[in-house]
C-alpha positions in Angstrom: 0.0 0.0 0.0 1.1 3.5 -1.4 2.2 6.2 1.9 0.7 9.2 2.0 4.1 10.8 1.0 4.3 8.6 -1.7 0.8 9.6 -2.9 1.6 13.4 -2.7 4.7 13.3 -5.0 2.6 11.2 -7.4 -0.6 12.7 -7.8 0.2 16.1 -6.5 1.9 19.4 -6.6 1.8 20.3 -3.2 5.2 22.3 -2.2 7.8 20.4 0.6 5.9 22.5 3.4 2.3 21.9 2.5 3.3 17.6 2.6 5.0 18.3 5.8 1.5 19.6 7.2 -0.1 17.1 6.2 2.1 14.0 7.7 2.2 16.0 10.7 -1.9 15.7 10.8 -1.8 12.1 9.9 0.5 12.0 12.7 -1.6 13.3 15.5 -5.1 12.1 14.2 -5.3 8.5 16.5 -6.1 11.3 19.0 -9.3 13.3 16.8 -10.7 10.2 15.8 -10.5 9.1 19.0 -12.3 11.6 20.1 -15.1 11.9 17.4 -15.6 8.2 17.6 -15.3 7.6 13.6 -12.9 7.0 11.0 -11.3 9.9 9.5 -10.4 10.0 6.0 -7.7 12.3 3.6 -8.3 13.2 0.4 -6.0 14.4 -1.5 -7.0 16.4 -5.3 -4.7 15.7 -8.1 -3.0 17.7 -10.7 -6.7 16.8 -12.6 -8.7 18.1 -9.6 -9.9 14.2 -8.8 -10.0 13.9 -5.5 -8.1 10.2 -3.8 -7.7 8.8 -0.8 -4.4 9.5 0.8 -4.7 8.4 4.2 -7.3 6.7 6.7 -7.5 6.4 10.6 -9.9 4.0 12.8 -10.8 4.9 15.9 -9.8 3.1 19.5 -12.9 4.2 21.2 -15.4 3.4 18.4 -16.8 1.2 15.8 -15.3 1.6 12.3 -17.3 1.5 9.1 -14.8 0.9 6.7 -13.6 -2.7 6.7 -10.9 -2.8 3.8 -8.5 0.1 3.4 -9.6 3.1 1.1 -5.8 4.4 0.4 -5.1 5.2 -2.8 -8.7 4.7 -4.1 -10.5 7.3 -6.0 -13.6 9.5 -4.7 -17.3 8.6 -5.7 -19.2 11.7 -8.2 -21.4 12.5 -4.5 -17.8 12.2 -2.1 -15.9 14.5 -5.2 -18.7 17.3 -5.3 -19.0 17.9 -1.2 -15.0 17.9 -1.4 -14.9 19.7 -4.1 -17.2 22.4 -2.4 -15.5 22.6 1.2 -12.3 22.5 -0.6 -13.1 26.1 -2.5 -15.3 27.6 0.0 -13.0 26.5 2.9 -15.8 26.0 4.8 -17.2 22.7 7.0 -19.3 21.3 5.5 -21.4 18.2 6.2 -23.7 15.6 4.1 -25.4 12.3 4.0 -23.8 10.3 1.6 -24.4 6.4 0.0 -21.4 4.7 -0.1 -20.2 1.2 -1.9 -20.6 -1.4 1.0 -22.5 0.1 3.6 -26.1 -0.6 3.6 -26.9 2.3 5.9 -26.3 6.1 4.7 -22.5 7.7 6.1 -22.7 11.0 7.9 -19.8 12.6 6.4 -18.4 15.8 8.2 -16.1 17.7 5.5 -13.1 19.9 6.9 -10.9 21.6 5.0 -7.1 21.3 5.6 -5.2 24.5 5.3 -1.7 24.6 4.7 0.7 27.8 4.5 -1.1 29.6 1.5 -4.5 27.7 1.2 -6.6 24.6 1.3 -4.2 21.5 0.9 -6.5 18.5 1.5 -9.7 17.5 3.0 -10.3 15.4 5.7 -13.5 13.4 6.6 -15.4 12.6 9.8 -17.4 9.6 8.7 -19.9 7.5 10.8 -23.2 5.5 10.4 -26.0 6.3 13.1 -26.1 2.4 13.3 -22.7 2.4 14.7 -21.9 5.6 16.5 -22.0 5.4 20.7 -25.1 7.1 22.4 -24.2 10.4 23.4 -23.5 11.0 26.8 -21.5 13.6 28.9 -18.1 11.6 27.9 -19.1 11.7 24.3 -20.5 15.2 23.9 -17.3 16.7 25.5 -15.0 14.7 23.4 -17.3 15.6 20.2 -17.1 19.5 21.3 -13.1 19.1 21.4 -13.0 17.4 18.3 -15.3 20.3 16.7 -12.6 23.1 18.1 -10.0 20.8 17.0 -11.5 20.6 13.6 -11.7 24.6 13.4 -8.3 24.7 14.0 -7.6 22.3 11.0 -9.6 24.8 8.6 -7.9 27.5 10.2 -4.5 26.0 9.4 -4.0 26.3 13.2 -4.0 22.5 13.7 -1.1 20.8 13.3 1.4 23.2 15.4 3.8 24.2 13.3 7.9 23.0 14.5 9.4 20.3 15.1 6.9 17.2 15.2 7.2 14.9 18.6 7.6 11.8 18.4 3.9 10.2 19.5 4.6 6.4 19.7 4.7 6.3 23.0 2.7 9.3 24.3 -0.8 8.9 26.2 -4.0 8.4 23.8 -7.8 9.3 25.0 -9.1 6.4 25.8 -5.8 6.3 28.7 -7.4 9.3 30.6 -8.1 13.2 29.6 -8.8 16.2 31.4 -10.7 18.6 29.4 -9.6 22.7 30.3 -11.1 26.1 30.0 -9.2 29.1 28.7 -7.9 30.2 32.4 -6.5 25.9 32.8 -9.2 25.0 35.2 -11.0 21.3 34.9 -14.2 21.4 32.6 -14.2 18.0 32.5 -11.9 14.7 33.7 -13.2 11.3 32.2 -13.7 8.3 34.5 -9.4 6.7 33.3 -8.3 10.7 34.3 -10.3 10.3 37.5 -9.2 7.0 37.9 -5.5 7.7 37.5 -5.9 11.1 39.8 -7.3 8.4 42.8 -4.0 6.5 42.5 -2.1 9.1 43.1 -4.1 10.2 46.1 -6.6 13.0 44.7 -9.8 12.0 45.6 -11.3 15.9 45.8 -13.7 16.7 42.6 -11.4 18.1 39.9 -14.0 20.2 38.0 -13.5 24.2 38.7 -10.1 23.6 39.9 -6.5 24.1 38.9 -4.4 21.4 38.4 -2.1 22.9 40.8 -4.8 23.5 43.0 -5.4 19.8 43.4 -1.6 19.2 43.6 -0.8 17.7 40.5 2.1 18.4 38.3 0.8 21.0 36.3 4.1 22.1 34.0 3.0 20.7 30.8 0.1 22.3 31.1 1.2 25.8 32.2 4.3 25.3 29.1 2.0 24.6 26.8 -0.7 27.3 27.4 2.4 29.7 27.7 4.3 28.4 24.0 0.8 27.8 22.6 2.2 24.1 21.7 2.0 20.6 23.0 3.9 19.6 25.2 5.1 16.2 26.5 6.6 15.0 30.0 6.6 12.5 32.3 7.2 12.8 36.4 6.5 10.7 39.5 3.7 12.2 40.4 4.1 10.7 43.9 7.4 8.0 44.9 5.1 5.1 43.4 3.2 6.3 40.6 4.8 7.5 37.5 2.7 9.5 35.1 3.2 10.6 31.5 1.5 13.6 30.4 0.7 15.2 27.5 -1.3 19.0 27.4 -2.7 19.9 24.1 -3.8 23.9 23.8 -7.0 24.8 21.9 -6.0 27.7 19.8 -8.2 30.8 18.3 -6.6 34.1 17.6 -3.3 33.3 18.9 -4.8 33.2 22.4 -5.2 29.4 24.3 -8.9 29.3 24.4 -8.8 26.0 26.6 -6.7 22.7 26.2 -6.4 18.9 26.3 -4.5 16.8 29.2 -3.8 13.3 28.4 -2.5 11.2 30.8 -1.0 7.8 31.6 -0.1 6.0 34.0 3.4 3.8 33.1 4.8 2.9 36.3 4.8 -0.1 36.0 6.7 0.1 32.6 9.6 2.2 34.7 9.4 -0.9 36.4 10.8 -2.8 34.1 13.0 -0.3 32.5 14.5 0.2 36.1 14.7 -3.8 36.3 16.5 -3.9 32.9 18.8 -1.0 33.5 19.6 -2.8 36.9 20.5 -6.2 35.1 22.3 -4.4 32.6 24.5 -3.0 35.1 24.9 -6.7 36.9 25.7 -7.9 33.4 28.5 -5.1 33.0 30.4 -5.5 36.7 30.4 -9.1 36.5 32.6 -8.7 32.8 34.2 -6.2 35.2 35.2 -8.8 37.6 35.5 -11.3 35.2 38.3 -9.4 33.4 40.0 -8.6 37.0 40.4 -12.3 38.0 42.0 -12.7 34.4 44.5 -10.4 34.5 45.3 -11.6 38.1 45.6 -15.2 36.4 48.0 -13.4 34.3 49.8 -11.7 36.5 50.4 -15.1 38.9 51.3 -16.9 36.1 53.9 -14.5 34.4 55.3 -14.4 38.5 56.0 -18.1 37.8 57.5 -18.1 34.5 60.2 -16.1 36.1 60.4 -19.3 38.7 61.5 -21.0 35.6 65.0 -22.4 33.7 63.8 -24.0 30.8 63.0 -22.0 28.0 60.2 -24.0 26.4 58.2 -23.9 29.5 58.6 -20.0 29.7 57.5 -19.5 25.8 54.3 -22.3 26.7 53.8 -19.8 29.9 53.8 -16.7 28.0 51.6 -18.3 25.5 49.1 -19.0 27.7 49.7 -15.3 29.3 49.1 -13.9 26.2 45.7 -16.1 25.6 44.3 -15.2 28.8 44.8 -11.0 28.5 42.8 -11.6 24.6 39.8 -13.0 26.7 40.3 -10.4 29.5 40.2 -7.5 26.9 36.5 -8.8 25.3 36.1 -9.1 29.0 36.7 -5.2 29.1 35.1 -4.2 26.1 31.6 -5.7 27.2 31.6 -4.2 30.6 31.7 -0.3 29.0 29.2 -1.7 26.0 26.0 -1.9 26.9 24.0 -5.2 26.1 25.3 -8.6 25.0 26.8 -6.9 21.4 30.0 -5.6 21.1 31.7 -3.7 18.2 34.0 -5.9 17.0 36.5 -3.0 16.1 37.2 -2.0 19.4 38.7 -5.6 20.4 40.8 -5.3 17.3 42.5 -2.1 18.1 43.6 -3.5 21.8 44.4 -6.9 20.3 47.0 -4.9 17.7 48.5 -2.9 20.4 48.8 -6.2 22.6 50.8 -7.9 19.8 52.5 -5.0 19.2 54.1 -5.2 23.0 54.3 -9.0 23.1 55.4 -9.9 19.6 57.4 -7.6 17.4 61.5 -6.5 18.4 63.9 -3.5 17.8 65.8 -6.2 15.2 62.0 -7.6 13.7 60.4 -4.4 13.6 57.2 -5.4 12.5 53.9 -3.0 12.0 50.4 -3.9 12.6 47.4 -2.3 10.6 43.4 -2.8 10.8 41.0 -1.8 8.1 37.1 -1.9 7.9 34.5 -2.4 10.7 33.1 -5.7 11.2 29.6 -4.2 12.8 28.5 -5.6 16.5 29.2 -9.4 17.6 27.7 -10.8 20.5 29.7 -12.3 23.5 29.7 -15.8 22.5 31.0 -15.1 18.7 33.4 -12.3 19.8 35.4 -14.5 22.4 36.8 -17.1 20.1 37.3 -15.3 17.5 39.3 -13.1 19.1 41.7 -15.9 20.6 41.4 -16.9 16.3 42.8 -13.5 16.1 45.3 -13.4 18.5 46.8 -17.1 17.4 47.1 -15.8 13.7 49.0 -12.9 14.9 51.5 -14.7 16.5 51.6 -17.4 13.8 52.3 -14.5 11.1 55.1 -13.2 13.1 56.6 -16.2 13.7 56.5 -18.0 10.5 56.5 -14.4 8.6 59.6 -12.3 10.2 62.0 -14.6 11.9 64.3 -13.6 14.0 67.2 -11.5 12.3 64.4 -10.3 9.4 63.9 -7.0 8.0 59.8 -7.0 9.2 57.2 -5.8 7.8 53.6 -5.0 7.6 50.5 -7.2 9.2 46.8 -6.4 7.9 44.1 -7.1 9.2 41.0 -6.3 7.5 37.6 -6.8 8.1 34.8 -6.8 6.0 31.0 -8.7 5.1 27.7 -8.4 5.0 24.6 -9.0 7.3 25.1 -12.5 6.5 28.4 -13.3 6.7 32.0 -11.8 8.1 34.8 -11.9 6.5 38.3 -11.4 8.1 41.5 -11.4 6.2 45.2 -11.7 8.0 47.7 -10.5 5.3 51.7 -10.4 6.3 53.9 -9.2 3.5 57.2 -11.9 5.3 58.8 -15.3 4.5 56.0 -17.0 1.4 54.4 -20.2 3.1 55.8 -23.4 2.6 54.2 -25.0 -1.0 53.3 -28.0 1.0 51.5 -26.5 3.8 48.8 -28.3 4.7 46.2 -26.7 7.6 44.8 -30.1 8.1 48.2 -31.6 9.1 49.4 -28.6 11.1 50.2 -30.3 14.3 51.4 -26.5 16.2 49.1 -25.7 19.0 48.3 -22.8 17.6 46.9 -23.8 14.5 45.2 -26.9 16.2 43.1 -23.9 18.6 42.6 -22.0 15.0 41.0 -24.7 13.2 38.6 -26.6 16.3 37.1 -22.9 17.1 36.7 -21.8 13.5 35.0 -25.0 12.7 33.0 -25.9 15.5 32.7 -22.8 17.8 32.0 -20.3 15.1 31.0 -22.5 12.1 33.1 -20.7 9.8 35.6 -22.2 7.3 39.2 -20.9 7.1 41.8 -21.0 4.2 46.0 -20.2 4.9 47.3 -20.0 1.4 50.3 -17.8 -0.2 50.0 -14.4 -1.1 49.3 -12.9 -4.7 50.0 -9.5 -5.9 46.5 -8.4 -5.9 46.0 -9.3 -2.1 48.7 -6.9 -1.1 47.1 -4.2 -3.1 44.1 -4.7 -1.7 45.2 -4.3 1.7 47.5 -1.2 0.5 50.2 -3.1 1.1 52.1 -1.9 -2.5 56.0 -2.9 -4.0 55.6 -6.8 -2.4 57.0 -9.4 -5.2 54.2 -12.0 -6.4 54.2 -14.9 -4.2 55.7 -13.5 -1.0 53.9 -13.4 2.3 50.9 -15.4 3.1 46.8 -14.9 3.2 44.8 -16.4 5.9 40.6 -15.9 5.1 38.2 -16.5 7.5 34.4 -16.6 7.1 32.0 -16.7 9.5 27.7 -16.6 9.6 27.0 -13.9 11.5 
C-alpha cells in the first residue's frame, strides 16, 4: 500500500511545506478520531482536480465502518462534489452520503485542511448512526473538542507548526483526559483521568479547579498554554506512581482558548525499564570482575614463568599469558558496552596494540594495521574469535619475520555483509611453505585456529600464499608476487 508521501509526489503538486502539514496531521489524528468516535479520511486532489484517498484512521474508542482500506482509491461523483465544495469555499461542510458497501447512509463531516497559503487536502469525519455510541456527557465533551479541533484544522491552526514529537509512545484518549477552559481550570476529567488522579491520592472533585490546585504536576500544562504548543513530559507524580502527560492547547486568535490533558499511567513500565537498567548494570560488573580475575591469572602466572630455567616452559607460559589477557580484553570491552553486542572493532585495536608489546623487536620491527568495521558481535561469537585472532598474529610473526628479518607489515581487514563476516590476515614476510597443509598442522596454535573456526564459530578458514592483488588490496604496494601469506576467515553472523 502507497504512503501518503508517496501519494503526494505522485498525484500532486503540493510544495515540501504543504506535505510536511499534512504528515504531521496524519501524525496526531489516532487522537481526533479518538475523540469523534469515527474513522477519518484524507483526500487528496490531483494535478486533474480528482480527489483520492491519501490516508485513513480508525478509531480506538469506536466502531469503524470501513472494513478494507480506502488508500489510494478514487472518490465517488457524490464524495468529489461535497470535497470539491469545502475545498473552495473552505468552509465545513457536512452531508449524507451512499457509499459502496454500507447498507446504511454515512454521515460525512467535510473539513478543509489548510496549509501555508490555502486549502491543501480534505479530511473526513465519517460515521453511520447504526454504529456511533449514544451520546453521553463523555461523548458530547469529546465531540465538542473534536469540533474546536476541527476549526483549527480549517484555520491552518492545527497541526502546530515546528518540530513534530515523536507520538509512539505518548498517552491516547481512551488512557485518561482532562478537558480545560481558557484560564487551565477542569471542565471535565473522564472516569481513566479520575481513575488515575485516585492513585495518586486526589480524591477531591477536579471540575472548577487548577491542576495545581489539586496538587498535581501541572508544567505541561502551564508550558503549553504559555508556547501555545504541546507539550510532553513524564514525572513521578508521587514515589510510586509515575505518570506521562501530555497537554494539548485549543488555539483561536493566537490566544489558548482551553486545552487537552492526556494522561498515563506507566509505572509499571519504569518498572521494568529500572529492572533492565539494573540487570544491565549486573551484566556489565560481572565482565568487570570477570576481566580482574584474568589479568590476576596473568599476572600469577607470568610471576611463575620467572620461577622458571627452561625456555620451552617460559615461551608455553607466556603463550598461555598472552591467551588469557585476549579473553580479559572482550572481557573489558563488554563491561563499557552496553548489552550482549560488542563492536567488533574495538577488540581489534587493543588486540594490535597487545601484539605489538608482546610480539614484534627492535631487530624484527614489525607493524600492525586494521581496516574496515566488522559491525557488532555478540559475546559468545566475539570470544573465540578473538583468541582466532590473536593465534594468527602470533603465527604470522613467527612463521612471517624470523628472527634476524627486515619486518614488515600485518593487515588485518575486516569486511561482510549481514550474512556473513569476513576477516583477512595478510603479512607481506617469509612465502608459506608450497606443502603447507592446515589439516596436518600439528602446532598448538593452528590446532586452537582450526577446532574454534569449525566448531565454535561454524566458519571455514583457508591459509594460502600471497598474490600481488592481495597486497594491493590491503594497500600493502611494492611486495614481489608470491611472497607473504593470506589467511581468510568466514563466518555466519
Amino acid at each position: 500500500m502507497a504512503t501518503l508521501a508517496e501519494l503526494v509526489r505522485q498525484h500532486t503538486e503540493l510544495s515540501k511545506e504543504d506535505a510536511s502539514h499534512l504528515q504531521q496531521l496524519v501524525g496526531e489524528w489516532g487522537m481526533l478520531a479518538d475523540l469523534c468516535f469515527a474513522d477519518l479520511v484524507l483526500y487528496l486532489r490531483d494535478t486533474e482536480g480528482k480527489w483520492l484517498v491519501g490516508a485513513q484512521v480508525r478509531p480506538a474508542t469506536g466502531q469503524t465502518i470501513h472494513r478494507s482500506d480506502l488508500v489510494d482509491t478514487p472518490a465517488s461523483e457524490e464524495e468529489s462534489a461535497l470535497l470539491e465544495s469545502t475545498f473552495t469555499s473552505q468552509r465545513i461542510s457536512e452531508a449524507e452520503l451512499d457509499k459502496v458497501g454500507i447498507d446504511d447512509s454515512v454521515h460525512v463531516l467535510a473539513i478543509p485542511v489548510r496549509g501555508e497559503t490555502g486549502p491543501v487536502a480534505v479530511m473526513t469525519r465519517e460515521w453511520s448512526s447504526k454504529t456511533s455510541r449514544q451520546p453521553g456527557e463523555l461523548e458530547r465533551t469529546y465531540l465538542s473538542i473534536f469540533q474546536r479541533f476541527a476549526e483549527m484544522i480549517a484555520g491552518g491552526a492545527f497541526p502546530f507548526a515546528g518540530r513534530a514529537a515523536d507520538l509512539s509512545a505518548a498517552p491516547r484518549v481512551g488512557d485518561g483526559a482532562i478537558v480545560l477552559d481558557e484560564n487551565a481550570r477542569v471542565r471535565y476529567a473522564s472516569p481513566n483521568a479520575v481513575s488515575a488522579l485516585h492513585r495518586v491520592g486526589i480524591s477531591a472533585n477536579a471540575v472548577g479547579q487548577t491542576l495545581s490546585e489539586l496538587g498535581f504536576f501541572d508544567s505541561p500544562v502551564r508550558q503549553a498554554f504559555e508556547r501555545l504548543e504541546p507539550v510532553i513530559e513524564e514525572f513521578d507524580q508521587t514515589a510510586d506512581v509515575t505518570l506521562l502527560v501530555r497537554c494539548i492547547p485549543i488555539v483561536a486568535d493566537e490566544v489558548a482558548t482551553g486545552g487537552m490533558v492526556l494522561l498515563r499511567d506507566v509505572t509499571e513500565v519504569r518498572r521494568r525499564d529500572r529492572m533492565l537498567l539494573s540487570k544491565d548494570a549486573t551484566i556489565r560488573e560481572i565482565h568487570h570482575r570477570v576481566k580482574n580475575n584474568l589479568q590476576t591469572i596473568s599476572s600469577l602466572l607470568r610471576l611463575q614463568a620467572r620461577r622458571l630455567s627452561s625456555p620451552e616452559a617460559k615461551a608455553a607460559v607466556q603463550e598461555s599469558v598472552r591467551r588469557i589477557r585476549t579473553i580479559a580484553l572482550v572481557h573489558e570491552t563488554l563491561s563499557r558496552e552496553p548489552g550482549d553486542d560488542v563492536a567488533f572493532i574495538e577488540i581489534v585495536r587493543p588486540l594490535l596494540r597487545l601484539a605489538e608489546e608482546s610480539l614484534q623487536s627492535p631487530d624484527r620491527p614489525v607493524r600492525f594495521v586494521v581496516g574496515g568495521d566488522g559491525g557488532r558481535l555478540p559475546a559468545t561469537i566475539a570470544t573465540p574469535l578473538s583468541v582466532v585472532l590473536t593465534e594468527l598474529l602470533q603465527n604470522a610473526v613467527d612463521h612471517g619475520f624470523p628472527e634476524g628479518s627486515d619486518g614488515g607489515v600485518v593487515v588485518v581487514q575486516l569486511d561482510g555483509d549481514d550474512e556473513e563476516m569476513h576477516i583477512t590476515v595478510v603479512n607481506d614476510g617469509h612465502p608459506l611453505d608450497p606443502g603447507f597443509d592446515l589439516d596436518a598442522a600439528t602446532g598448538l596454535g593452528l590446532s586452537i585456529v582450526r577446532t574454534l573456526v569449525t566448531t565454535e564459530l561454524n566458519g571455514t578458514i583457508e591459509i594460502r600464499p600471497g598474490r600481488a592483488e592481495d597486497f594491493v588490496a590491503v594497500e600493502i604496494e611494492g611486495r614481489p608476487r608470491g611472497g607473504g601469506t593470506v589467511v581468510e576467515l568466514r563466518l555466519p553472523r
